[in-house]
C-alpha positions as CSV (number, residue, x, y, z in Angstrom):
1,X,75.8,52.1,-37.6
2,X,72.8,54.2,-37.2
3,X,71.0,51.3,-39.1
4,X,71.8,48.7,-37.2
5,X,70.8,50.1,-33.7
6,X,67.5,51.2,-35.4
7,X,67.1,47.6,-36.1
8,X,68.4,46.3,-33.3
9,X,65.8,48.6,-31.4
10,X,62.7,47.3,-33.9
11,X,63.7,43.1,-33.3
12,X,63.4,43.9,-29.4
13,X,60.1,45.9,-29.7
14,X,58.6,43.2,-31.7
15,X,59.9,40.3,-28.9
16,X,58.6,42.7,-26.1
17,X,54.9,42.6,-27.8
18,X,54.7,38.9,-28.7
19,X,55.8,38.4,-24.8
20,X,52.7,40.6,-23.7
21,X,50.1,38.7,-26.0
22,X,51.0,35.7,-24.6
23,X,50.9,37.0,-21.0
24,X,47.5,38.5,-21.8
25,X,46.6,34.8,-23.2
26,X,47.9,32.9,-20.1
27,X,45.6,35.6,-18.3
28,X,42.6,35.4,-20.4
29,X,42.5,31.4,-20.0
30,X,43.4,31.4,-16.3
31,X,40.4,33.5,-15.4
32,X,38.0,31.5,-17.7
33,X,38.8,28.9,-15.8
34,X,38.7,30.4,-12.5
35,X,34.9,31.8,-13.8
36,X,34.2,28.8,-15.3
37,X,34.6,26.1,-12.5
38,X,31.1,27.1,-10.6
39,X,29.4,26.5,-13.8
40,X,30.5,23.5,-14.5
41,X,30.1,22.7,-10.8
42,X,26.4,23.8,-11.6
43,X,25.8,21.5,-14.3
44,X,25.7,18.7,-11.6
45,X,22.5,19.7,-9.8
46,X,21.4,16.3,-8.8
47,X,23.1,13.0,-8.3
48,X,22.2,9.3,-8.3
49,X,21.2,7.9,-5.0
50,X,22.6,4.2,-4.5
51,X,19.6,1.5,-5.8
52,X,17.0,1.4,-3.3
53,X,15.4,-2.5,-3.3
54,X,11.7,-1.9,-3.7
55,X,8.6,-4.5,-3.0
56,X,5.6,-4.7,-5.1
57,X,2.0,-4.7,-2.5
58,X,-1.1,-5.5,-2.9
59,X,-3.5,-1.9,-2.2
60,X,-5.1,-4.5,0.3
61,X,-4.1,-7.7,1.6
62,X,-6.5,-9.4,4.4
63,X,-6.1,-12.4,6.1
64,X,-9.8,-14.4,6.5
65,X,-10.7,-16.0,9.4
66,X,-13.2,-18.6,9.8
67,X,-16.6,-16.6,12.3
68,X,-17.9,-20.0,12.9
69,X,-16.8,-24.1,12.9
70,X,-17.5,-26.5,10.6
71,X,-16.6,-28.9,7.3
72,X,-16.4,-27.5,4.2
73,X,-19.2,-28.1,1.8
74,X,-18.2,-25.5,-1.2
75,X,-15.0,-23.6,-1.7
76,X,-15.6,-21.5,-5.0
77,X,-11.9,-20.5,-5.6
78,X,-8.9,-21.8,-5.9
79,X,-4.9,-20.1,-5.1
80,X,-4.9,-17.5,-7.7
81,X,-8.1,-17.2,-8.5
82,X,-10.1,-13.7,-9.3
83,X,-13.4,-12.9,-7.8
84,X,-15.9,-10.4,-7.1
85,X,-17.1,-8.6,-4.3
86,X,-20.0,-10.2,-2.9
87,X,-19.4,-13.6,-4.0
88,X,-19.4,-16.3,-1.9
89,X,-16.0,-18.0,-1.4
90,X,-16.3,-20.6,1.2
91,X,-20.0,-21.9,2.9
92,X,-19.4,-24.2,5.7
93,X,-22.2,-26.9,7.1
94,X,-24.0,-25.6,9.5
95,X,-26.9,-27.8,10.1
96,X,-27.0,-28.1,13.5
97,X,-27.3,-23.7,13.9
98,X,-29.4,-23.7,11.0
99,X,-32.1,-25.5,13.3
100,X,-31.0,-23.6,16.4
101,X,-32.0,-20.5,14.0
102,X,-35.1,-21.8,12.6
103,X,-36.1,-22.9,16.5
104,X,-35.5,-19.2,17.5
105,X,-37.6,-17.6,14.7
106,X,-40.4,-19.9,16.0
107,X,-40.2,-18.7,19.4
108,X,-39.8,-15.1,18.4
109,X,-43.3,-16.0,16.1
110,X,-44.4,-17.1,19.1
111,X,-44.4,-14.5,21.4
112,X,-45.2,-11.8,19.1
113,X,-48.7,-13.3,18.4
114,X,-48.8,-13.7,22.4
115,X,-48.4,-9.9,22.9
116,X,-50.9,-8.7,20.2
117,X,-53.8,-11.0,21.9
118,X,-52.3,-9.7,25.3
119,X,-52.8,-6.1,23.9
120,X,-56.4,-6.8,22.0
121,X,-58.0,-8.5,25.7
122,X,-55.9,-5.3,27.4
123,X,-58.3,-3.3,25.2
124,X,-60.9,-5.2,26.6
125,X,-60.2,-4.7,30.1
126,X,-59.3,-8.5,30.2
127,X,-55.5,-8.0,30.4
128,X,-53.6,-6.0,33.1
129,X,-50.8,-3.7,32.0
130,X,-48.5,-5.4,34.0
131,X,-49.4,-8.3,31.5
132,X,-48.9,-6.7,28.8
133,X,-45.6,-5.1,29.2
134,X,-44.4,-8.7,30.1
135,X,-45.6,-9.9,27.1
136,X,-44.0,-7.1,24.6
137,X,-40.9,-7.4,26.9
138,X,-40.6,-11.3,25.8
139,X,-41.4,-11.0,22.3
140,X,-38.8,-8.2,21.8
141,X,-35.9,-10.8,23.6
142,X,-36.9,-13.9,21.4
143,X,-36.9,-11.3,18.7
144,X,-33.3,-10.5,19.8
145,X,-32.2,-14.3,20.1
146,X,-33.6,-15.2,16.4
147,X,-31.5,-11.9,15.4
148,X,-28.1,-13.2,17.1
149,X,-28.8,-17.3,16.1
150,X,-29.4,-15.5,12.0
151,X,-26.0,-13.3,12.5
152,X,-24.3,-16.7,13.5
153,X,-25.8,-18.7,10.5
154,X,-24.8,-15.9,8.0
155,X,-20.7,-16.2,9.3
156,X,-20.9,-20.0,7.9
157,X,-20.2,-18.3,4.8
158,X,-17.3,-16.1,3.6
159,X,-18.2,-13.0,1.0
160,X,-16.0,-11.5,-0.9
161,X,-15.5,-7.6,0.8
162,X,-13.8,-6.3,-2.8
163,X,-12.7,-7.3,-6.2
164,X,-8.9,-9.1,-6.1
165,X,-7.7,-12.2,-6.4
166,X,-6.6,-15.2,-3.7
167,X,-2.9,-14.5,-2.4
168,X,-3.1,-18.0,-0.7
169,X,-5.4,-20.9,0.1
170,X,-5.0,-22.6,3.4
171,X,-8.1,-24.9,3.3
172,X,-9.4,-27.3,1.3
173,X,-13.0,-29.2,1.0
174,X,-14.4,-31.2,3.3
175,X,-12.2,-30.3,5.9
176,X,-13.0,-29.2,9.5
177,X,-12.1,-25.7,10.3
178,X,-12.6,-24.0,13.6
179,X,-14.2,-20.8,14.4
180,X,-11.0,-18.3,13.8
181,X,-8.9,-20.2,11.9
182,X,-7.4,-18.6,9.3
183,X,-8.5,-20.0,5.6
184,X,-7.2,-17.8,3.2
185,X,-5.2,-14.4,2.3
186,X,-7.2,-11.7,0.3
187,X,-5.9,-9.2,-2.5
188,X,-7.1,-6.3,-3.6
189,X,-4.8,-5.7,-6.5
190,X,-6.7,-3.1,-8.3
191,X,-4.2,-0.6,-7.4
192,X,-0.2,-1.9,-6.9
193,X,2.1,0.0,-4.3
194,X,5.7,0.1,-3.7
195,X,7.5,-0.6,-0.1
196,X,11.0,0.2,0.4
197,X,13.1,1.4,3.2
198,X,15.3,4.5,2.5
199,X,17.8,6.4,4.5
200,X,15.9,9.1,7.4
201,X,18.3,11.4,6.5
202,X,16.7,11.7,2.8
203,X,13.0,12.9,5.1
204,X,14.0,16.7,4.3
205,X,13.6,16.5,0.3
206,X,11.6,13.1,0.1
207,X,8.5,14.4,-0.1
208,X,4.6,12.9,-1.3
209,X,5.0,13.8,-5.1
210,X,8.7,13.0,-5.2
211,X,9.0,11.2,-8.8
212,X,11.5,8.5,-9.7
213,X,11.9,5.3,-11.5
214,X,11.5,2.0,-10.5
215,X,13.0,-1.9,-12.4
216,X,11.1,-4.8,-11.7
217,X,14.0,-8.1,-12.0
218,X,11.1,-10.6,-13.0
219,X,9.9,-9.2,-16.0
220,X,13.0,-6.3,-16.7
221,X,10.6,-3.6,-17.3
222,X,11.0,-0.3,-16.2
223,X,7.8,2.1,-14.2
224,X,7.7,5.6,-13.4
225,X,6.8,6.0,-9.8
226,X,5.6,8.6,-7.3
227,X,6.0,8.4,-3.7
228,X,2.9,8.3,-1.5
229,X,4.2,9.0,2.0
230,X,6.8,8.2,4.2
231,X,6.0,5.4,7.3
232,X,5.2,7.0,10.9
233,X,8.2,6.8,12.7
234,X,12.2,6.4,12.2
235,X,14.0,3.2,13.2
236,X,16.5,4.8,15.6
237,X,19.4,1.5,14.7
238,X,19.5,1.6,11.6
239,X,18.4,5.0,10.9
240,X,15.5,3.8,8.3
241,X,12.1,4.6,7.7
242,X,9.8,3.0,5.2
243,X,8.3,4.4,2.6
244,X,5.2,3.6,0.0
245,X,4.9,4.8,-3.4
246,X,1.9,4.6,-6.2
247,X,2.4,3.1,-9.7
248,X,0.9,4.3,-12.8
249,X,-3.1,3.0,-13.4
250,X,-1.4,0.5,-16.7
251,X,0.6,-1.5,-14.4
252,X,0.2,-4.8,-16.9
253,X,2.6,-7.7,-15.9
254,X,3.1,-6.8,-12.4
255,X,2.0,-9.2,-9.6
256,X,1.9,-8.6,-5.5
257,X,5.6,-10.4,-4.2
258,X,7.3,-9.0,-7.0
259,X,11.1,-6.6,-6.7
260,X,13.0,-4.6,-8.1
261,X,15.6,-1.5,-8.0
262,X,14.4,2.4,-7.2
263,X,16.9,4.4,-8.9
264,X,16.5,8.3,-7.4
265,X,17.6,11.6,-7.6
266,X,19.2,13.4,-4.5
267,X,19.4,17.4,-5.2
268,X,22.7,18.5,-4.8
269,X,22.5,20.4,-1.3
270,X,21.8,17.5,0.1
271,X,24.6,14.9,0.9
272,X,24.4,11.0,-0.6
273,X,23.4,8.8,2.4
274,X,25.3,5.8,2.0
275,X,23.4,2.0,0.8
276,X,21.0,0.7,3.5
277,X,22.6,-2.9,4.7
């Protein structure tokens, strides 16, 4: 009898320990996971912003006017073509001012050699100062109208103000233009840029520096980016504000007009603004 009880008092022991390890399991797992949650939580610093639509810009991109009237006589490029600063791009005929110039450098000729006489007979006591001042005063103004009718002659031709290429041609030779008529669009694509339009809310963390990566859809290739600056003010509708970004120096492939898809990181203590519309 004695046996038994002993027994008895052993099988219960035994239950009463296996109940406690597992209590002390269900413990040690409960309070990993409790410990663990703000780690994993941590792990997910950053998130994806939704795809930004981004533009690819011409550095520069200058609309040329016509500074005088005239036909066409030479148009040295063509839409697309590459040039380089200095060149001349489009001479217009200018006949007509070319001998209003040519007139004016005569005068100015002119009344220069009329003032030096006037000031060798002054030295002579032939010439009054009165005469003389007259004399200087009208050489310097014909001097003045040959410089103006020379500035007008030099706008019948268009130079080149940097290396690019033509966005767009709006002329063609032998036709008339008028004095600021538009004739072509200028690019200086030495250095791409990116224009987009993000969220104002993102202005706290997106700041010059800020990397991310951008996808052109024409040619499916992908370009680290860096953003520049942000535009100057905030549209106050749609809560907007533009933004500009630099590409690497090797841009190869990509052209002015050209889109794609900004994919960016928002840090985590900031909240995910939702797509622009």
């Amino acid at each position: 009898m004695q046996i038994k009880i002993l027994y008895f008092y052993s099988e219960q022991t035994q239950q009463v320990t296996i109940t406690k390890q597992i209590q002390s399991y269900i413990y040690t797992v409960i309070l990993l996971l409790i410990f663990s949650a703000p780690t994993v939580a941590a792990q997910d610093v950053t998130a994806l912003a939704p795809p930004i639509r981004v533009a690819v810009k011409a550095m520069e991109e200058v609309v040329i006017a016509s500074q005088a009237r005239g036909m066409v006589i030479s148009l040295a490029v063509k839409d697309g073509s590459r040039f380089n600063r200095g060149d001349v791009l489009v001479a217009l005929d200018c006949g007509v001012l070319q001998a209003q110039t040519s007139r004016a450098q005569a005068i100015a000729r002119r009344q220069m050699l009329i003032q030096e006489s006037n000031e060798r007979l002054s030295n002579m006591q032939s010439k009054s100062p009165l005469e003389v001042s007259l004399s200087r005063a009208e050489a310097e103004a014909a001097s003045a109208e040959a410089l103006a009718m020379e500035r007008m002659l030099a706008q019948c031709r268009i130079i080149a103000p940097f290396d690019g290429r033509v966005g767009e041609l709006m002329i063609c030779k032998n036709q008339f233009v008028s004095e600021g008529q538009p004739v072509m669009v200028l690019l200086n694509d030495s250095r791409l840029v990116l224009e987009f339009i993000v969220p104002s809310a993102w202005i706290p963390w997106f700041i010059p520096g800020y990397p991310f990566t951008v996808t052109i859809d024409e040619i499916g290739k992908s370009y680290q980016a860096t953003l520049s600056y942000l535009g100057g003010k905030v549209d106050p509708v749609s809560q907007s504000i533009k933004a500009y970004a630099s590409l690497p120096g090797l841009s190869a492939g990509l052209v002015p007009g050209m889109s794609g898809m900004a994919s960016l990181k928002i840090p985590d203590n900031y909240a995910v603004a939702p797509p622009l519309q």
